[in-house]
Backbone bond lengths (Angstrom), bond angles and torsions (degrees), N, CA, C in turn:
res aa  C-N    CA-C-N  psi(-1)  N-CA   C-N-CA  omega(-1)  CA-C   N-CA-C  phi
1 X - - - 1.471 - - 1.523 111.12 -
2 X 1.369 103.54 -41.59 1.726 95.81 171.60 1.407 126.24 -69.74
3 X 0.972 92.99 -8.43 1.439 110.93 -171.24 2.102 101.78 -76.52
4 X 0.945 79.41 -57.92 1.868 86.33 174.68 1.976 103.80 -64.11
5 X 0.996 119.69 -31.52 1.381 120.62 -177.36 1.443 105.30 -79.89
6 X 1.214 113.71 -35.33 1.759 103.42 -171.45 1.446 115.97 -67.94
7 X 2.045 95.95 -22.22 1.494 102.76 -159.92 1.873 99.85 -85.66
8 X 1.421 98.79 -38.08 1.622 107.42 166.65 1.569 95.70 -31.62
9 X 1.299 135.47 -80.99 1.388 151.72 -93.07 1.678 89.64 -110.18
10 X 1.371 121.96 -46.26 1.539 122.92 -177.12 1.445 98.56 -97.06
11 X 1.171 136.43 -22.83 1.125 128.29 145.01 2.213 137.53 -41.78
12 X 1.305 90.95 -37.26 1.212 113.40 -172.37 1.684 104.33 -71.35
13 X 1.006 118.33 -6.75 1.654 119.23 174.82 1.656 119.50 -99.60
14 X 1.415 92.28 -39.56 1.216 115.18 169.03 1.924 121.66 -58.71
15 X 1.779 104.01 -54.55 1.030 73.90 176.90 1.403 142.73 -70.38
16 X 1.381 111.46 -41.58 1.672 119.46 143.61 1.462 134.68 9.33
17 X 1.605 101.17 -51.28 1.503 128.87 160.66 1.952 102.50 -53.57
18 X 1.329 92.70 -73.84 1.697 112.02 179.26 1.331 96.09 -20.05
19 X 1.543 118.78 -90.00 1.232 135.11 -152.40 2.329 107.68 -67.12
20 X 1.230 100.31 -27.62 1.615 90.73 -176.47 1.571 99.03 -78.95
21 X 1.299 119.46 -36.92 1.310 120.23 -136.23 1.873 72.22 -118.04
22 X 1.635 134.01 121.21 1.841 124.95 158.76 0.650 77.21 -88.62
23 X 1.619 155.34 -101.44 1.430 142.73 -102.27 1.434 98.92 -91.06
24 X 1.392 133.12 61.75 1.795 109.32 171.65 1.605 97.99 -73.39
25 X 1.509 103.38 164.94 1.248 105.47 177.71 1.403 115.94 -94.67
26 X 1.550 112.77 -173.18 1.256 110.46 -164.93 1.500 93.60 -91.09
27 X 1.407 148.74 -6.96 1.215 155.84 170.08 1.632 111.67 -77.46
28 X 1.451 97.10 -46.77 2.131 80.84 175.56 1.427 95.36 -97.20
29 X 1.146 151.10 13.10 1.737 134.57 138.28 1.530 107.84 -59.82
30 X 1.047 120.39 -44.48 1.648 130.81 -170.91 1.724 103.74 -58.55
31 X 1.235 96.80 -43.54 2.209 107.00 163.84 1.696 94.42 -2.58
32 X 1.385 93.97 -92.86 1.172 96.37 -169.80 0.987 157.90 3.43
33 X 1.335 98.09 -74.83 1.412 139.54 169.78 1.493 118.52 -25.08
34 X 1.633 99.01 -46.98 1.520 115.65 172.87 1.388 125.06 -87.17
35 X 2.158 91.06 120.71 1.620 97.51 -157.04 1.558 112.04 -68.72
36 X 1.378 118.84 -8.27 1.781 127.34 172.39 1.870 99.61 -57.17
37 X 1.015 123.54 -31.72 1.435 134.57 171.90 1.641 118.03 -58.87
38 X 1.493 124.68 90.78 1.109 103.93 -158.10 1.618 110.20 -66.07
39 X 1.466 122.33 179.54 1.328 117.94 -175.99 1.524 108.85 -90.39
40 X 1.494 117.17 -28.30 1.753 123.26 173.02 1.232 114.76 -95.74
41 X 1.341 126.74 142.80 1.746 116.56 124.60 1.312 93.46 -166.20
42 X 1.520 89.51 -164.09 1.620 126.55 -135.82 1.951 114.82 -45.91
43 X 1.265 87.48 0.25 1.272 96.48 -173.05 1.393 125.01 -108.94
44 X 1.663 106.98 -21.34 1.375 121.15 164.89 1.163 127.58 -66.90
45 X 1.466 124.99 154.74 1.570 118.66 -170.56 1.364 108.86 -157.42
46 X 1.404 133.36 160.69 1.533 123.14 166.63 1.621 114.87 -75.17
47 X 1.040 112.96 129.52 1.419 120.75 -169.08 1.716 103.89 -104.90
48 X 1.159 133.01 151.77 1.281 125.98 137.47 1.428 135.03 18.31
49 X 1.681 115.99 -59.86 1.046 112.62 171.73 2.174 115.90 -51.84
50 X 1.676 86.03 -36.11 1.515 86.98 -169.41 1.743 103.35 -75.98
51 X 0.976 97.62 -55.34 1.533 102.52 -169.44 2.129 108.18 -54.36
52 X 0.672 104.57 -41.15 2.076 103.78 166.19 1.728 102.79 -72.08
53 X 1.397 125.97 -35.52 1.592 127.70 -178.53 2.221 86.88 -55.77
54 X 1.586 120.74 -53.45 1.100 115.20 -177.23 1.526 114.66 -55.24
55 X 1.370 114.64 -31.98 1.247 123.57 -166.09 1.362 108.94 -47.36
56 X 1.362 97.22 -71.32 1.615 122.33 176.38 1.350 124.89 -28.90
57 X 1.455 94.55 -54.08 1.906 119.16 177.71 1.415 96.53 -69.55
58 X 1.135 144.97 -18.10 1.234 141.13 -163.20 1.758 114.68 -81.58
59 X 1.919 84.32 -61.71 1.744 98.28 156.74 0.832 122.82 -45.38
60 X 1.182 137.67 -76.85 1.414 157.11 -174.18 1.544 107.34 -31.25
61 X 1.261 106.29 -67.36 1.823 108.04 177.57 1.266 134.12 -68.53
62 X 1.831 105.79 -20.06 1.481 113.72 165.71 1.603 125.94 -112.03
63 X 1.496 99.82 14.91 1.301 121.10 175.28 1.667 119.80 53.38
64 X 1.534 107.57 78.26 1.087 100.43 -148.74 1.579 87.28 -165.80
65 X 1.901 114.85 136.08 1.174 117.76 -177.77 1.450 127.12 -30.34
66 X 1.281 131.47 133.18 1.593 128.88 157.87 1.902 112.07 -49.32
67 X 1.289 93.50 -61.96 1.489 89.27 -168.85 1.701 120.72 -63.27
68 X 1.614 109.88 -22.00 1.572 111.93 139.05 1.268 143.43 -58.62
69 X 0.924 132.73 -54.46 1.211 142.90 123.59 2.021 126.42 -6.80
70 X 1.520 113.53 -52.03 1.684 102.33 -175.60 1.921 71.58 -92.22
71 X 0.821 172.63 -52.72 1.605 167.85 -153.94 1.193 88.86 -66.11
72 X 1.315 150.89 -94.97 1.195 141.33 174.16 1.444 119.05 14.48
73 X 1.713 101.04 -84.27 1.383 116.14 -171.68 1.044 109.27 -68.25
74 X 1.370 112.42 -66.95 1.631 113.10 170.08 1.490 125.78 -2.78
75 X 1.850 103.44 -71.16 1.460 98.08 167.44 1.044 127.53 -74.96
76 X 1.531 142.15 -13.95 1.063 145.81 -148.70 2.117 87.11 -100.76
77 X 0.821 117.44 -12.44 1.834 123.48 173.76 1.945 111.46 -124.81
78 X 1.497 101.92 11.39 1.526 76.70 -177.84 1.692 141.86 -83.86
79 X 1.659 80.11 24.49 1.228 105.83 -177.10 1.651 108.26 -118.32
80 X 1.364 114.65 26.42 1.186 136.87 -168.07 1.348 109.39 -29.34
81 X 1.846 107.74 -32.72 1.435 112.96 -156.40 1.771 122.31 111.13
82 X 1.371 102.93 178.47 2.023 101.58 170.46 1.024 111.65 -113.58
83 X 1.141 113.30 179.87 1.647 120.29 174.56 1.523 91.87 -102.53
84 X 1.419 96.94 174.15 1.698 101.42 169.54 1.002 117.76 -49.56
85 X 1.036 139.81 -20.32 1.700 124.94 -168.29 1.702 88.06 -124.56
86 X 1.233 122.79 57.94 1.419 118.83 -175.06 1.720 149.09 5.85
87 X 1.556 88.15 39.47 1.870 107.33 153.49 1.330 123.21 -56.76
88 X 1.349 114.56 125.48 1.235 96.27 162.09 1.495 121.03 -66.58
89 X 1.661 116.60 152.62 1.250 121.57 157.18 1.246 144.29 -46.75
90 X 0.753 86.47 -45.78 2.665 113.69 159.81 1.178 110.11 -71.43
91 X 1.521 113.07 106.15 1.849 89.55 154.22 1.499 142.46 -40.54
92 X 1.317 98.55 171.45 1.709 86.91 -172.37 1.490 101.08 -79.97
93 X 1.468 130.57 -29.13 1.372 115.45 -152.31 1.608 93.12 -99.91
94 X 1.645 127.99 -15.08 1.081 134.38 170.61 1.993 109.10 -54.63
95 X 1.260 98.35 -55.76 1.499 123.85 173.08 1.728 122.80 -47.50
96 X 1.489 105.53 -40.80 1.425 107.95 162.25 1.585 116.80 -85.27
97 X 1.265 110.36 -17.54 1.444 99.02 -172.30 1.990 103.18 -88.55
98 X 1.091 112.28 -18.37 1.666 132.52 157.82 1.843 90.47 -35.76
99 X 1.099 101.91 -76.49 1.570 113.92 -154.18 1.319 121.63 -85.05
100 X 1.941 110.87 9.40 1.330 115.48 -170.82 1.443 102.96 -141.43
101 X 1.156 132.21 129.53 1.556 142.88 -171.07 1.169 107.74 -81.76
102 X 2.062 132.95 67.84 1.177 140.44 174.28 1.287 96.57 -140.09
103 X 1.467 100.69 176.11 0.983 125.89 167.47 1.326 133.46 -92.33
104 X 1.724 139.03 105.99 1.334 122.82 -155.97 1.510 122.23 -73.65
105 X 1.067 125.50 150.25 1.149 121.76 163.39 1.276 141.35 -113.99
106 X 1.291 115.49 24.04 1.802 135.33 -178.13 1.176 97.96 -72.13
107 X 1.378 88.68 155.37 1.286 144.78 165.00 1.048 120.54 -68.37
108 X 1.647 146.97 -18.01 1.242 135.63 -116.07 1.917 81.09 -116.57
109 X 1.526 82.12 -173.81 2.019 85.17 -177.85 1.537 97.89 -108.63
110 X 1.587 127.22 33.32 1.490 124.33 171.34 1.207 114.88 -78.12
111 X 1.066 129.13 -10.85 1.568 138.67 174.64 1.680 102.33 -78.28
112 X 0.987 103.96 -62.11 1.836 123.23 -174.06 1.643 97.79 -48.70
113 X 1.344 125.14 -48.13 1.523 143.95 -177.53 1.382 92.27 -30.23
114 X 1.432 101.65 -77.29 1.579 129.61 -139.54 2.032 108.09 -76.18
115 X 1.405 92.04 -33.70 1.500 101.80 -152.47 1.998 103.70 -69.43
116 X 1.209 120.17 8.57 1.721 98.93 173.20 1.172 131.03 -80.04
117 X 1.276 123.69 11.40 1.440 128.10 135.97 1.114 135.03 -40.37
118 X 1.212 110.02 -57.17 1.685 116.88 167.49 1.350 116.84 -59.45
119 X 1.423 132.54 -28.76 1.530 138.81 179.19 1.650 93.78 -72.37
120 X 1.482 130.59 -32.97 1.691 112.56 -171.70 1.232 110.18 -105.53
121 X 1.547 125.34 -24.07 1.109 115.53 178.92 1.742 130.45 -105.48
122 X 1.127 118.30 32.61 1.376 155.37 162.46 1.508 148.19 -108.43
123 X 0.810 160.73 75.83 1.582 154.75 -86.65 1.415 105.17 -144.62
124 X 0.753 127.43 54.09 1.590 129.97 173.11 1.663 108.39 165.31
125 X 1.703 120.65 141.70 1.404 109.31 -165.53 1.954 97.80 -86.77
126 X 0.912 111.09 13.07 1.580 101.35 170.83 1.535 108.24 -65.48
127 X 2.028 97.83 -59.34 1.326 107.69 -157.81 1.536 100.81 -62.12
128 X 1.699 109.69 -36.67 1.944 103.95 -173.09 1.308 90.16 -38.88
129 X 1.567 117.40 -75.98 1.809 109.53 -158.30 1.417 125.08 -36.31
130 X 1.369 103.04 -36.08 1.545 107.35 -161.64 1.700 95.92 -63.32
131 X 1.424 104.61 -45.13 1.787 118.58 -150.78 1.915 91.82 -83.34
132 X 1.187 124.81 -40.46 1.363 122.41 -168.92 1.602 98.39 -64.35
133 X 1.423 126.38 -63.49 1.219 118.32 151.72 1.062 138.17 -24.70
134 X 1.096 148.24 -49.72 1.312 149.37 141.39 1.600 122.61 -52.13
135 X 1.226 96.19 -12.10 1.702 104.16 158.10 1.214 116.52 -90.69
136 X 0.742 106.32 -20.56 1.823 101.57 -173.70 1.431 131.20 -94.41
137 X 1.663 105.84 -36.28 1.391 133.97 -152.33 1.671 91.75 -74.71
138 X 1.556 122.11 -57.09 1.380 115.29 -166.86 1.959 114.38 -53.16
139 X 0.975 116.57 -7.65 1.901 119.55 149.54 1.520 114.19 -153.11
140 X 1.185 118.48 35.72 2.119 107.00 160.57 1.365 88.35 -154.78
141 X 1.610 114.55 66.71 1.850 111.19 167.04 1.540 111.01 -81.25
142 X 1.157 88.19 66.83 1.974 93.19 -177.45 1.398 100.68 -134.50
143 X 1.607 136.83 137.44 0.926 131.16 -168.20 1.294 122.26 -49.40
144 X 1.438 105.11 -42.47 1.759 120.37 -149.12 1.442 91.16 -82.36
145 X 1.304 126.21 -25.78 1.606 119.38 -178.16 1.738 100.42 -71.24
146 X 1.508 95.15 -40.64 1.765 108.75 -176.68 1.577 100.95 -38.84
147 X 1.079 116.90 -75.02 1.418 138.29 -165.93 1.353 100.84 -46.93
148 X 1.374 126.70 -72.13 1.827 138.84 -161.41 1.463 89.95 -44.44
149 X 1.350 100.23 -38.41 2.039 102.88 -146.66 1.453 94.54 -76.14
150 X 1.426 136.63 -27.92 1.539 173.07 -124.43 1.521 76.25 -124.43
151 X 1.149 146.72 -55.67 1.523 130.81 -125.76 1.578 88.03 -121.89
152 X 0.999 119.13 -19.72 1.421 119.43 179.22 1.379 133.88 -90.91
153 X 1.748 98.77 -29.94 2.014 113.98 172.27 1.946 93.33 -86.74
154 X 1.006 130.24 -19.13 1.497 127.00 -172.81 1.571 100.10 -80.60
155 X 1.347 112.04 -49.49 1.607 120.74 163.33 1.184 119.90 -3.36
156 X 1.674 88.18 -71.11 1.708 117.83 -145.64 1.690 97.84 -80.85
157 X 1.574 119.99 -35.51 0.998 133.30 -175.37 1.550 105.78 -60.42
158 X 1.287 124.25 -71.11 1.318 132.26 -163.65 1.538 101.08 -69.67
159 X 1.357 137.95 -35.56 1.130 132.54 164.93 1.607 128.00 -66.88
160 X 1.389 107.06 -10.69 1.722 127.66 154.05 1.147 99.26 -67.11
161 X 1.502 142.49 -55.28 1.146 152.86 -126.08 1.195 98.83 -114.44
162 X 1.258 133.61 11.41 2.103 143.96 178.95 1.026 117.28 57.55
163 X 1.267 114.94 32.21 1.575 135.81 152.64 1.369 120.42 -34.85
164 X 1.269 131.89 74.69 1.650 113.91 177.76 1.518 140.16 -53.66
165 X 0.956 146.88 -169.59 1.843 131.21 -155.54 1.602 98.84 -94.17
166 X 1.648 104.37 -38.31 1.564 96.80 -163.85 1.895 99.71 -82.54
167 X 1.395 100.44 -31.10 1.928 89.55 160.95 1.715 122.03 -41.19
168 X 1.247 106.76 -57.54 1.272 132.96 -169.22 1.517 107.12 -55.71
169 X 1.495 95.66 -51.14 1.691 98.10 178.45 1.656 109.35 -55.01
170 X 1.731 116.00 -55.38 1.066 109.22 -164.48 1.601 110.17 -75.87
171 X 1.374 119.66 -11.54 1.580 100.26 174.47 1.424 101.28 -84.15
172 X 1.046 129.80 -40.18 1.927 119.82 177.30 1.218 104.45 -16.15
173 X 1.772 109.05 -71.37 1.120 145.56 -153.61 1.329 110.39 -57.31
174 X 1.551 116.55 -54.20 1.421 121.08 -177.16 1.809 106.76 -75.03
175 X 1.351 110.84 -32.15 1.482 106.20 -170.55 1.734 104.03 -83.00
176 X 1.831 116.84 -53.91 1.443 112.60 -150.63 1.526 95.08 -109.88
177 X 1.395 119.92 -61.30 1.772 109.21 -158.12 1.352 86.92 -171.35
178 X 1.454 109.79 165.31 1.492 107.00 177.51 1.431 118.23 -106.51
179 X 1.011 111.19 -179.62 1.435 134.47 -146.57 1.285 117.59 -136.21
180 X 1.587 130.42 20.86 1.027 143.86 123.69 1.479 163.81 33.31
181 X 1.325 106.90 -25.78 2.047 114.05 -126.73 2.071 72.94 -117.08
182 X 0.922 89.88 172.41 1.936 128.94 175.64 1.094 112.13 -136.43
183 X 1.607 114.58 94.08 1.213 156.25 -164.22 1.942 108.23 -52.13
184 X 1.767 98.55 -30.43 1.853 78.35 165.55 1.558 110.45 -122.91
185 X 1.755 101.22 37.54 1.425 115.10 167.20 1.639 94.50 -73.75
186 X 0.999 98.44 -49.25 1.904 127.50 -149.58 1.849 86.84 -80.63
187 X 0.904 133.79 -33.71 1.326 128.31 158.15 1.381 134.03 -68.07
188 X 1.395 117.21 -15.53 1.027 126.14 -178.49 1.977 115.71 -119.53
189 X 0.925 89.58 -20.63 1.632 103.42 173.13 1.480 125.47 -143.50
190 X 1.781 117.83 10.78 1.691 105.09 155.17 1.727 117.21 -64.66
191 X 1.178 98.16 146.63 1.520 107.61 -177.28 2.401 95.92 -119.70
192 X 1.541 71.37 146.18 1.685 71.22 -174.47 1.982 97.33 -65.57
193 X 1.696 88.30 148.95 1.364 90.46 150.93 1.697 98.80 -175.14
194 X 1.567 103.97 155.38 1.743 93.80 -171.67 1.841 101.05 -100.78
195 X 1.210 102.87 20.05 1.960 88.43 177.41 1.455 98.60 -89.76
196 X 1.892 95.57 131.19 1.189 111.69 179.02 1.416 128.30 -47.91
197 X 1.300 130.15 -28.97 1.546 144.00 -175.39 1.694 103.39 -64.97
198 X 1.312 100.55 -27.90 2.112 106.72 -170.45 1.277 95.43 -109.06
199 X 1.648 137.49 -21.11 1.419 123.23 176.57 1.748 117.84 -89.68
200 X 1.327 113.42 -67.13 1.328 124.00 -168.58 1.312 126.42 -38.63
201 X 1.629 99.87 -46.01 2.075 111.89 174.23 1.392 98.27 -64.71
202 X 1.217 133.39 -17.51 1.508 137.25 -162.87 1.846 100.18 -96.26
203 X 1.221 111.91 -24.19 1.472 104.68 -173.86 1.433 99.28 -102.68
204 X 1.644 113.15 -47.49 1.854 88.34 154.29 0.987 137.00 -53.97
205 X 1.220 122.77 -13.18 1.828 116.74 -166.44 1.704 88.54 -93.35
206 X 1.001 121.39 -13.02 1.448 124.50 -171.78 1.845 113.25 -90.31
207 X 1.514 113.15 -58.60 1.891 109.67 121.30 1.376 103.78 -1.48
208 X 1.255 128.17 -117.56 1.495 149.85 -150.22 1.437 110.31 -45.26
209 X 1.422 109.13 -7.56 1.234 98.29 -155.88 1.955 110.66 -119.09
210 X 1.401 87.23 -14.93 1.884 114.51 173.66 1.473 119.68 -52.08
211 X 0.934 112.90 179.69 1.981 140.81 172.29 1.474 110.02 -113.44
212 X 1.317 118.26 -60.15 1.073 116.38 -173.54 1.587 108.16 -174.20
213 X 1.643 118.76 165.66 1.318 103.53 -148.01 2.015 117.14 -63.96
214 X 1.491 112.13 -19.67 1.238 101.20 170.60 1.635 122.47 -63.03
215 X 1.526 103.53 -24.62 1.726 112.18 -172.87 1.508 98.44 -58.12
216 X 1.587 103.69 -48.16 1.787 111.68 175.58 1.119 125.04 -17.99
217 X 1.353 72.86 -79.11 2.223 82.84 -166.21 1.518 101.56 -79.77
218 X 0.739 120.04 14.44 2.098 113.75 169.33 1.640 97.17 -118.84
219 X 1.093 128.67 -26.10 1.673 124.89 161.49 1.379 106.08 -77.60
220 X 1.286 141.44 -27.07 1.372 126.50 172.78 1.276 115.59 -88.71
221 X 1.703 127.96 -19.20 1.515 121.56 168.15 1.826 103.17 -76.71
222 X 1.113 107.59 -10.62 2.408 114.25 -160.52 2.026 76.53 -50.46
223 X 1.755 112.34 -64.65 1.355 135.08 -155.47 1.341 107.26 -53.43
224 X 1.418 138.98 -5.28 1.527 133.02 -163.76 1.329 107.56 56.83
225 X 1.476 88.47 -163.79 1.962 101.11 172.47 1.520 109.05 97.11
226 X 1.557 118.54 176.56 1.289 100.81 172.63 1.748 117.71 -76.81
227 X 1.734 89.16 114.95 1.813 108.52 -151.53 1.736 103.34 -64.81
228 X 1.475 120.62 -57.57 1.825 119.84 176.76 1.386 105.52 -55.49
229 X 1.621 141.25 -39.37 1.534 113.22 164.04 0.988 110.04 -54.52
230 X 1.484 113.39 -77.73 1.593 105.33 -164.30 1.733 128.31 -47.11
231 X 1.129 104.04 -39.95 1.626 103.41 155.22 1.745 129.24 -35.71
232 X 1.550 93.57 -70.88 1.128 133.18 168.70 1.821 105.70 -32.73
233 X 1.143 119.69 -45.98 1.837 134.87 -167.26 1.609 90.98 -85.74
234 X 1.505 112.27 -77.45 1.576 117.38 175.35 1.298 120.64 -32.43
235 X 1.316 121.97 -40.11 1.590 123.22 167.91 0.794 124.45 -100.04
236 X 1.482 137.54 4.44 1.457 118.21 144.70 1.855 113.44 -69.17
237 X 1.162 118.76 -45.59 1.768 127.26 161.78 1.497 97.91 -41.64
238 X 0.936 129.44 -72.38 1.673 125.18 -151.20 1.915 99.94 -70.49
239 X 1.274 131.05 -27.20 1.109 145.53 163.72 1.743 103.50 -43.01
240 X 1.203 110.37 -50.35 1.496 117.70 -153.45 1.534 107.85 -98.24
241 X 1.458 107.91 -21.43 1.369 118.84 178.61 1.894 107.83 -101.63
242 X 1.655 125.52 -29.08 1.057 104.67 177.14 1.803 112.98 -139.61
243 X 1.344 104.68 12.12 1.383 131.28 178.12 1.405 103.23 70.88
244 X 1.470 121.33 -145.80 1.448 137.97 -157.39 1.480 110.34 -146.93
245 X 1.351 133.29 127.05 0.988 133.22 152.24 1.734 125.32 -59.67
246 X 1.433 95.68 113.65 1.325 86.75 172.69 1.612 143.73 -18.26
247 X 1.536 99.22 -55.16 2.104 105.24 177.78 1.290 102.13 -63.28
248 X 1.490 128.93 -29.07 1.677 115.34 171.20 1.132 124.01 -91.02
249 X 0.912 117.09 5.53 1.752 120.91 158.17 1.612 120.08 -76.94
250 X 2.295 96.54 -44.79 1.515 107.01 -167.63 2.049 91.87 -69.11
251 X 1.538 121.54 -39.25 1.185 102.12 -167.52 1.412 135.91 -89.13
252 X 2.019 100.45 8.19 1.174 120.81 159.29 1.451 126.39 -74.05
253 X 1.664 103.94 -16.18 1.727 108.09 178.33 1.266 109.68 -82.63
254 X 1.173 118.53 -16.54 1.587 100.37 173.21 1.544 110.37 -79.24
255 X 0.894 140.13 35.87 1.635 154.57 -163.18 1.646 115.25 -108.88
256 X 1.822 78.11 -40.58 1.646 104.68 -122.17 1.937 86.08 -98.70
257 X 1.526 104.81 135.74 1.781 85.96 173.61 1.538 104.73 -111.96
258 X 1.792 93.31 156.61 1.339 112.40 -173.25 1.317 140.02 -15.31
259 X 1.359 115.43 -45.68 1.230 128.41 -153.63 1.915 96.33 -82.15
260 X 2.178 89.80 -54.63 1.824 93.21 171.85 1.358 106.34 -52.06
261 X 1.346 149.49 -4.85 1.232 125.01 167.90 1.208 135.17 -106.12
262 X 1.420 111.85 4.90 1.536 127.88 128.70 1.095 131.35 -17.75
263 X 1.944 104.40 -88.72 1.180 131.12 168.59 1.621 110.43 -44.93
264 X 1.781 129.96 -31.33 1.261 106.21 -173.30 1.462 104.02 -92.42
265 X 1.105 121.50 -32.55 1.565 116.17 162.03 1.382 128.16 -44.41
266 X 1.041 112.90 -18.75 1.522 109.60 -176.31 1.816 103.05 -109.49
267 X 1.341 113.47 -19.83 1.400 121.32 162.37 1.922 108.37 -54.29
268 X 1.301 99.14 -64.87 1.642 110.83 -179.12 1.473 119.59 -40.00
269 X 1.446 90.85 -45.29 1.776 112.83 178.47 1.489 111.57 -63.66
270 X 1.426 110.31 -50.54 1.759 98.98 178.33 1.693 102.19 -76.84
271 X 1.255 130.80 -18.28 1.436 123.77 -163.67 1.475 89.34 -93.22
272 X 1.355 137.20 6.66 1.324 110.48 -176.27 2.271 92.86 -108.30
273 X 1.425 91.20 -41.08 1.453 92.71 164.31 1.300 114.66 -53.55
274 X 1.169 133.78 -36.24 1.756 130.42 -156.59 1.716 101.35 -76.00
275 X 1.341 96.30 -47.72 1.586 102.49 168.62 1.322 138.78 -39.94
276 X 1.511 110.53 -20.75 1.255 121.98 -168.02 1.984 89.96 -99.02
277 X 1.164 107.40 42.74 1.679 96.12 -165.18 1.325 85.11 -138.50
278 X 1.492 129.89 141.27 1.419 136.53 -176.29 1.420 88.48 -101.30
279 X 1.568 95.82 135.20 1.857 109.81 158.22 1.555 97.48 -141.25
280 X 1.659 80.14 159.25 1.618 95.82 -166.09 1.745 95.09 -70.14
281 X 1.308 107.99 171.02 1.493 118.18 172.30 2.396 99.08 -100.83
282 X 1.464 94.58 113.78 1.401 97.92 163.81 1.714 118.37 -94.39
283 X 1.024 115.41 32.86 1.407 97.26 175.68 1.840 112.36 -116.46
């Protein structure tokens, strides 16, 4: 779970960049890259992606609707605030569906964001489907969000489960979409966009493509795009496949507000118990 929050959080400066600046070049994406570059500051923040990633964990542990649950938080932050260049934090279509008693139907990759909860706290890839689905549907009832969001708690699962990268690649591949891309194609010509079908294969392939979890999230911001999802997706995977160093966890909590650190403490707590539980390997 921190793992998806850290990537939100150093992500969250970045994308900002994305959206003021279309044409960045392939030289200040490359920034990154360099670990003298710290991964925070003063400008980063938990966005949305993190605060619905709590949502999820919230349901889940007190057994209790999703679509209550992201409504909950949702309003309880929809005043989240701006970014520097005064965006709101909420999407817009996230933001009406807050304030309107339907059911959403986007496209977008905000479902995919939020959903790695369901990849750790679930134990078999039946139940991920059943539960990621039911995570998603109450605002991205559109297939392609279905699927990413589908492609992302199965991820996290089988890579719990000692799944290696080139396994991983080929079940993506055979089950959701492929995985493909040339890593300073995608540096030199991704263009932001938040529909899940053009982000998610892009934050796994970015996963697949690391050292270790700091390489992650600074190889998934190198690519542009909308930078705290895709971060945000890549580090919850790289979390599950190579964990977290302690100092980036301690300097992600100052980010992080109170209440979400409740909810992630008590996430950690059942995920450290759940572990001690043998499940078969389905892949």
């Amino acid at each position: 779970m921190y793992g998806a929050i850290i990537g939100d959080i150093v992500g969250s400066y970045y994308e900002v960049l994305e959206i003021k600046n279309k044409n960045r070049s392939y030289e200040d994406r490359m920034k990154i890259m360099d670990r003298n570059v710290p991964l925070f500051n003063e400008n980063c923040s938990c966005t949305d992606d993190s605060i619905l990633t709590t949502a999820i964990a919230d349901a889940i542990l007190n057994g209790e609707s999703y679509e209550k649950k992201l409504r909950e938080y949702g309003l309880r932050e929809i005043n989240l605030g701006k970014d520097i260049y005064g965006r709101s934090r909420f999407g817009k279509g996230f933001v009406e569906w807050l304030k309107n008693d339907y059911m959403g139907e986007s496209f977008g990759n905000g479902s995919a964001m939020r959903i790695s909860p369901v990849g750790y706290l679930f134990n078999s890839i039946n139940e991920i489907k059943i539960e990621s689905l039911n995570a998603t549907i109450p605002s991205h009832n559109h297939i392609e969000s279905i699927k990413s969001s589908e492609a992302v708690a199965v991820s996290i699962y089988l890579l719990r489960k000692g799944m290696d990268k080139d396994s991983l690649k080929e079940y993506i591949e055979k089950h959701y979409f492929s995985l493909e891309y040339d890593l300073d194609d995608l540096r030199k010509n991704y263009k932001f966009t938040s529909r899940a079908i053009d982000s998610v294969p892009q934050a796994i392939f970015c996963f697949l493509n690391s050292n270790d979890f700091e390489d992650a999230i600074r190889l998934s911001i190198s690519i542009g795009g909308d930078s705290d999802t895709i971060a945000c997706i890549t580090g919850a995977l790289a979390e599950s496949y190579y964990g977290i160093d302690e100092e980036i966890i301690e300097c992600a909590k100052t980010y992080i507000k109170d209440y979400m650190k409740d909810v992630i403490d008590k996430f950690y707590s059942t995920i450290n118990n759940k572990n001690n539980i043998l499940v078969k390997k389905e892949y």
